[in-house]
C-alpha positions as CSV (number, residue, x, y, z in Angstrom):
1,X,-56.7,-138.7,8.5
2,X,-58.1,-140.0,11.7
3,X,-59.1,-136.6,13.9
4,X,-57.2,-138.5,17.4
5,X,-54.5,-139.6,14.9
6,X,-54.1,-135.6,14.0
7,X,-53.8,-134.2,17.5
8,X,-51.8,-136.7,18.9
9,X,-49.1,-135.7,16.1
10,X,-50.2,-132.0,17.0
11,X,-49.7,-132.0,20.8
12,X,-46.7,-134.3,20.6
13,X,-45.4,-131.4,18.3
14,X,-45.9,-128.5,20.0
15,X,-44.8,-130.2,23.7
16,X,-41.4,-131.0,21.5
17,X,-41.3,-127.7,20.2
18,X,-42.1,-126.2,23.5
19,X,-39.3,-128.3,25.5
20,X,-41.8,-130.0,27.6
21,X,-40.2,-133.7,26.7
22,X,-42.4,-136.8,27.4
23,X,-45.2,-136.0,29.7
24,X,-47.7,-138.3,30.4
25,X,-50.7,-135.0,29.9
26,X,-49.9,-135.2,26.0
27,X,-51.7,-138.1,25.4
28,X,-54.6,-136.8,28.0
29,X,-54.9,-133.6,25.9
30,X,-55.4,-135.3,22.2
31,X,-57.7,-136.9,24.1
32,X,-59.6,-134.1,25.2
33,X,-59.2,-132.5,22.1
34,X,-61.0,-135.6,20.4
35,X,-63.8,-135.7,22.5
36,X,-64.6,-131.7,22.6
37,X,-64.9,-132.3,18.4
38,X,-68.0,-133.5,19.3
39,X,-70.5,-130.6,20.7
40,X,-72.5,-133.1,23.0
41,X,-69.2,-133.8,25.1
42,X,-67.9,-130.2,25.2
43,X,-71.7,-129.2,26.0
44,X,-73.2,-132.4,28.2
45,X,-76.6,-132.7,29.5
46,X,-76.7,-131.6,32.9
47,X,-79.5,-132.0,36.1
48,X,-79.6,-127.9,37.0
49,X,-79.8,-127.4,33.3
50,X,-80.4,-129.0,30.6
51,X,-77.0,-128.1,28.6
52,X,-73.9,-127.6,30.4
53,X,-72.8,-124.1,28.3
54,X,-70.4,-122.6,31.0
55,X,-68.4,-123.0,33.8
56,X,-71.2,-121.6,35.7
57,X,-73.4,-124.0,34.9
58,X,-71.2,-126.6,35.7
59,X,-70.6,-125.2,39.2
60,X,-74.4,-124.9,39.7
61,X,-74.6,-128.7,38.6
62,X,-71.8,-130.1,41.3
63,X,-74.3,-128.4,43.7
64,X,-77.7,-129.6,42.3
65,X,-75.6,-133.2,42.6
66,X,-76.3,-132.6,46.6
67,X,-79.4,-131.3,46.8
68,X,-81.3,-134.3,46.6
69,X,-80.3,-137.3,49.3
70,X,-82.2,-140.0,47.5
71,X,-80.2,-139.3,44.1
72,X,-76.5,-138.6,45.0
73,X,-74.0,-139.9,43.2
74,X,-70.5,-139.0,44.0
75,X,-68.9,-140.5,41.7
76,X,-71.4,-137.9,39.3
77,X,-69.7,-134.9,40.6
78,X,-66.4,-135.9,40.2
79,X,-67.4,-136.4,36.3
80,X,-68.8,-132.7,36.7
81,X,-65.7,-131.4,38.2
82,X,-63.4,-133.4,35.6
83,X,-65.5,-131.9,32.8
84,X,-64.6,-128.4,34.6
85,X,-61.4,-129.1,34.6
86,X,-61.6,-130.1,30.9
87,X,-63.7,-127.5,29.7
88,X,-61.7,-124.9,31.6
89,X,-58.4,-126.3,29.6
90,X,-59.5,-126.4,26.5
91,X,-61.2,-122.7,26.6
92,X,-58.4,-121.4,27.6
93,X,-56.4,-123.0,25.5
94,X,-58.3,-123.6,21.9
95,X,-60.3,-120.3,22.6
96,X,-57.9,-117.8,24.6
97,X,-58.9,-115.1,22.8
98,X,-62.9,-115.5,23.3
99,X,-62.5,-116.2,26.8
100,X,-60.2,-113.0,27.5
101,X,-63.4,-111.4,25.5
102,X,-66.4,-112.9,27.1
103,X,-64.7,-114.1,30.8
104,X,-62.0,-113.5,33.1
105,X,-59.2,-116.3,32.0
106,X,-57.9,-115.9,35.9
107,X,-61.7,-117.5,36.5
108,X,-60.9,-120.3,34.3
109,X,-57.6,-120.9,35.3
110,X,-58.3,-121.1,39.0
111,X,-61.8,-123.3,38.2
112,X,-60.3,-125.3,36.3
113,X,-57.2,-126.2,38.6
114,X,-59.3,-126.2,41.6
115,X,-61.4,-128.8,40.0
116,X,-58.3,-130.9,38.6
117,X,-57.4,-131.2,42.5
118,X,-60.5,-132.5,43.4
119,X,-60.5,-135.2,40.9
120,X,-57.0,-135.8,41.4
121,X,-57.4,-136.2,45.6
122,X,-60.8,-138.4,45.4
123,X,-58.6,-140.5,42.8
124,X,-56.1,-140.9,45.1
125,X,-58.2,-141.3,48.2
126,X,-60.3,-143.4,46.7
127,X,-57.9,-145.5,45.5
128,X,-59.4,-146.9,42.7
129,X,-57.5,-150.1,41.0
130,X,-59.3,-149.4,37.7
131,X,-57.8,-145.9,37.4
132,X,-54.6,-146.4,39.5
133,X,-52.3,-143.8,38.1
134,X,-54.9,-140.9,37.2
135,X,-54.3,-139.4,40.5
136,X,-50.8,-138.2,39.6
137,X,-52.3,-137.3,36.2
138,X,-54.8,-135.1,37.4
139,X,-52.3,-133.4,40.2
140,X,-49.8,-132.4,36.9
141,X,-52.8,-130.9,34.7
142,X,-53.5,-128.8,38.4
143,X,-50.3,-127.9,39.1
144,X,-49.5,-127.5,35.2
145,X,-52.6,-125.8,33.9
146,X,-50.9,-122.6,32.2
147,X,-48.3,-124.3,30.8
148,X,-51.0,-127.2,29.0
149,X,-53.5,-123.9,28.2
150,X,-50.1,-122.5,26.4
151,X,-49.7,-125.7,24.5
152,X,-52.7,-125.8,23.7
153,X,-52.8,-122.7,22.2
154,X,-49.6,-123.1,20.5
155,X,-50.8,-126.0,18.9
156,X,-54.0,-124.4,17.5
157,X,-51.5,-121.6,16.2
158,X,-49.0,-123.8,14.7
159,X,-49.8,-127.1,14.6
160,X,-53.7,-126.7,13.1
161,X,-52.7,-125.3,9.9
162,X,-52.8,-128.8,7.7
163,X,-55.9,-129.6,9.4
164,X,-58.2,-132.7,8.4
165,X,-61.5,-131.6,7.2
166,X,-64.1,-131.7,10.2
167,X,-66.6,-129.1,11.6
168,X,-64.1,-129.0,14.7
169,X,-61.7,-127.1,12.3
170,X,-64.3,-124.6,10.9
171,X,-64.8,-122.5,14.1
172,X,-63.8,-119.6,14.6
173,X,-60.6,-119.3,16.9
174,X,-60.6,-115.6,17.2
């Protein structure tokens, strides 16, 4: 079975089972959950560091983003602070329970929206015709962060159970 092919019929489970109806974050979220299969995107190479582990490290790398003039790129930093959002979200959601052991989930929750805004509002001021409607997108996962980290979580709970057989599946949840 084809691992997007699994969440996709995983998330659109649990957001029927959860009355959340057709929202346009489901498809975002077996996105996410596709590309965080894969260590090297849940853990990116970073300029303050050379992995990106933590949400601290990620804050320290939208800062080294500024610190040198002749190598600022934006549109880098809003990748960083899209990856927080995304990292943030899935934590919380695919790993509650090690978060609420090794962090503060109220830190995660507020990063992540925080950083969800930020992409969403350079989206939308930037007004980019290649990504037209990620703006709104991005404001819903803000505004909506507990309620996708819930769905997330049920989804792991209830939804994972006939998993396909990849490493993803063979970490430990708890």
């Amino acid at each position: 079975m084809e691992l997007r092919r699994f969440f996709e019929r995983a998330i659109g489970a649990s957001f029927s089972d959860l009355a959340l109806g057709d929202d346009p974050a489901c498809a975002y979220l077996a996105d996410l959950l596709t590309r965080f299969a894969h260590t090297e995107h849940l853990y990116p190479r970073g300029r303050a560091t050379p992995r990106l582990e933590s949400v601290v490290d990620l804050l320290l790398e939208t800062q080294a983003v500024w610190e040198d003039p002749a190598r600022f790129r934006p549109e880098h930093e809003v990748t960083v602070r899209r990856h927080i959002g995304d990292y943030t979200l899935f934590m919380t959601g695919i790993f509650r329970e090690r978060v609420e052991r090794t962090a503060s989930t109220g830190y995660y929750v507020v990063q992540g929206k925080r950083a969800y805004r930020f992409v969403s509002e350079h989206d939308r001021a930037s007004a980019r015709p290649a990504a037209p409607a990620s703006a709104p997108l991005y404001r819903r996962l803000a505004d909506r962060f507990e309620h996708y980290a819930g769905a997330l979580d049920y989804a792991r709970r209830v939804h994972f159970r006939d998993r396909p057989e990849h490493p993803f599946f063979h970490l430990s949840f708890g």
